[in-house]
C-alpha angles and dihedrals in degrees: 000000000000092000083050093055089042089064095053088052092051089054114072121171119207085229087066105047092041107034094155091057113107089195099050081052093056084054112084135264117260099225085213088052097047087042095061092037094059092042093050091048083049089046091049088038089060099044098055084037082055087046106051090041088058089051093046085051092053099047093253086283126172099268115198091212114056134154130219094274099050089058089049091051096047082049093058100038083053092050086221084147104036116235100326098090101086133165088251088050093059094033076063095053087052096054094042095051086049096050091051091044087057099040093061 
């Protein structure tokens, strides 16, 4: 699985570093590129879904135990921070925290 998620971080589009430019938007699509995209946003997708379903489970109790993305998520479903605070906003912390996991 790890060598699976390595792959989607080898693999890097134009599209998705510059999605303002309306240039980069007029190139094509690589199909490797959309796959894992698509694959990494399903990936995210199931993990706060896991998540959410876990806290549901507990009766959103204080755990003494919770990840990054439980905090995140408690964070959102409390709109400490407004509107801001998305799903994709949290799938891109993921990603990011991976990406700097692996990196080191």
């Amino acid at each position: 699985m790890m060598d699976h998620a390595l792959d989607f971080s080898a693999v890097f589009d134009l599209r998705d570093l510059f999605p303002s430019s309306r240039l980069v938007r007029m190139l094509p699509r690589s199909r490797k590129a959309e796959r894992n995209r698509c694959e990494a946003v399903r990936l995210m997708d199931d993990i706060l879904r896991h998540h959410e379903e876990r806290r549901k489970a507990a009766g959103d109790g204080d755990d003494d135990e919770q990840s990054m993305v439980d905090v995140l998520l408690r964070i959102q479903k409390e709109g400490a921070m407004g509107d801001s605070l998305t799903h994709g906003v949290i799938m891109a912390m993921l990603v990011y925290t991976f990406n700097m996991y692996v990196s080191y």
